[in-house]
N, C-alpha and C positions, 0 to 999 in steps of 0.2 A: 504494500500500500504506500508506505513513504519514498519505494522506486517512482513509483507511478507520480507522487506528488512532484518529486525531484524534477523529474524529465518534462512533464508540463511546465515546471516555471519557468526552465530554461529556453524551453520552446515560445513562453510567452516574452520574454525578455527580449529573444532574440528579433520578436516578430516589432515591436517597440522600437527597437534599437535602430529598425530599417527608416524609421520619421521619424530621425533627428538628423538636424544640420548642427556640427558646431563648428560657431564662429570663431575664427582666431584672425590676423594680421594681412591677411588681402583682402582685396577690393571687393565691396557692396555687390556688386554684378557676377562676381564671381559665387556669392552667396545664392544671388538670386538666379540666377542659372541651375545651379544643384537643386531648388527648393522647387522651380519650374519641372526639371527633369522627375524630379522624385513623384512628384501629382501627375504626370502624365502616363511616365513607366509603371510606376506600383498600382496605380489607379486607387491610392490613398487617398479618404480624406481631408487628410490633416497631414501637416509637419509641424515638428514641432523645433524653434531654433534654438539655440543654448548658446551662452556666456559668459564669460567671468570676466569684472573688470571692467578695462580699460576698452575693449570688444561690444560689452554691453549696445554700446551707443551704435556701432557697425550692426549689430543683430537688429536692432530696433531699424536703420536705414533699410536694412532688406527686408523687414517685413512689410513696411511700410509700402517699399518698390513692389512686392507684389502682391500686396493688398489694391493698388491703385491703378494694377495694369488688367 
């Protein structure tokens, strides 16, 4: 029984893990290009962006980029 539990969490992590962008030190459009590609390929509804810092402000330009396109 706690196989079985083990193996699903992993399986639901991993499936999680596929809508996240994280943002780090290039360009806004480079964000917004992967966040593009990911809603098209995965046929996800959501992505979700992440970052720490000094990035924050870069995460927030890319959402914004494709929230407005």
């Amino acid at each position: 029984m706690s196989e079985e539990t083990k193996e699903a969490g992993t399986t639901e992590k991993s499936r999680t893990d596929e809508n996240v962008i994280y943002v780090g030190h290039k360009p806004p459009m480079s964000y917004v290009l992967a966040v593009v590609t990911q809603f098209q390929g995965s046929g996800s509804d959501e992505v979700i962006i992440k970052a720490r810092g000094r990035s924050i402000s870069t995460a927030v330009d890319t959402a914004e980029i494709v929230r407005n396109r």
